[in-house]
N, C-alpha and C positions, 0 to 999 in steps of 0.2 A: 572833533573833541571840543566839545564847549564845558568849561567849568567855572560856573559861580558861586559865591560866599557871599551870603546873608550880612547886610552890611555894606562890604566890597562897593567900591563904587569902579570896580573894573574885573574884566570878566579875561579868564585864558581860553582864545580861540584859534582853531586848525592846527594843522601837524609842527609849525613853526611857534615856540611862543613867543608870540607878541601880546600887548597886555594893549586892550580896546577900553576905551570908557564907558560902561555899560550903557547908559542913556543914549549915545552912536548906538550899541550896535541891537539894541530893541527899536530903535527907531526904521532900525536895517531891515529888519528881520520882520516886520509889520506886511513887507509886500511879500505873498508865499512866493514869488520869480526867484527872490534873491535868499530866501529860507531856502527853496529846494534846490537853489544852486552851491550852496554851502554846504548842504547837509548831503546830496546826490539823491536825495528821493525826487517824483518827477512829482507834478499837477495833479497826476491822474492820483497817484498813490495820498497825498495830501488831502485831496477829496472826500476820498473813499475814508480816510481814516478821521474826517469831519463828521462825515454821512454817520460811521460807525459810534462818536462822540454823540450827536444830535438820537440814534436810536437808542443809545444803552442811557441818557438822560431821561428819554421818556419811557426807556422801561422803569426805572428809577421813579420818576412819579407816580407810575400805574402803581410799582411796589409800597410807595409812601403811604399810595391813596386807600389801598387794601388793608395795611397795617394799620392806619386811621382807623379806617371801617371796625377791623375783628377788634380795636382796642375801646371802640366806643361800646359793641355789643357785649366784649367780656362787662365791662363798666355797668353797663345796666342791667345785666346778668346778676351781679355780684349786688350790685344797688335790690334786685328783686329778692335775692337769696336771704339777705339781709334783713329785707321786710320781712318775709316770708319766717323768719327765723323769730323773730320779737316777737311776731302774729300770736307764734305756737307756745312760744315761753308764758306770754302773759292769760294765755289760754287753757295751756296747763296748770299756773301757777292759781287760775279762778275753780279748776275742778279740783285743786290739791285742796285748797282752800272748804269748798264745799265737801269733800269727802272728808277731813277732817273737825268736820262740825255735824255733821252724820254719824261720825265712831264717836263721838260725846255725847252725841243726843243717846243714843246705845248704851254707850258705860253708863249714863246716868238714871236711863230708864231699867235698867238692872239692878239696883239700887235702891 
């Protein structure tokens, strides 16, 4: 049972409370011998549970690196859509323009 308090400059450790000054017992706990002899995990188990930290970090970046990716392509997706949108407005807005200078030229040659 280890319990620390943000702050605390002392920490409650093992089934007896005695009150360790944190700075000891992270100095302690730096060599895994004396972590896994406190804690009763062995070397092996330590390991393995680093091994396990060091793969799921670099799935983590493969995941970062992915979500980069799709958030660049949405981006210039969105940047294209964008263009592609203005293109057709002011495109429209030149045949609006021309078709109603055509229904004038009409009403007036009626006239």
């Amino acid at each position: 049972l280890i319990l620390t308090t943000s702050g605390s400059d002392f920490i409650l450790s093992g089934k007896v409370p005695t009150m360790i000054p944190a700075s000891e017992t992270l100095l302690k706990f730096r060599n895994p011998t004396l972590l896994s002899a406190h804690t009763g995990t062995s070397a092996s188990q330590i390991e393995a549970l680093k091994e396990e930290i060091t793969k799921v970090q670099n799935e983590l970046g493969e995941m970062k690196a992915k979500y980069d990716a799709a958030e660049k392509r949405h981006a210039e997706r969105k940047e294209l859509n964008v263009k592609r949108h203005s293109e057709e407005i002011v495109t429209l807005r030149k045949i609006n323009q021309q078709l109603k200078l055509q229904l004038e030229g009409v009403i007036t040659y009626r006239r």
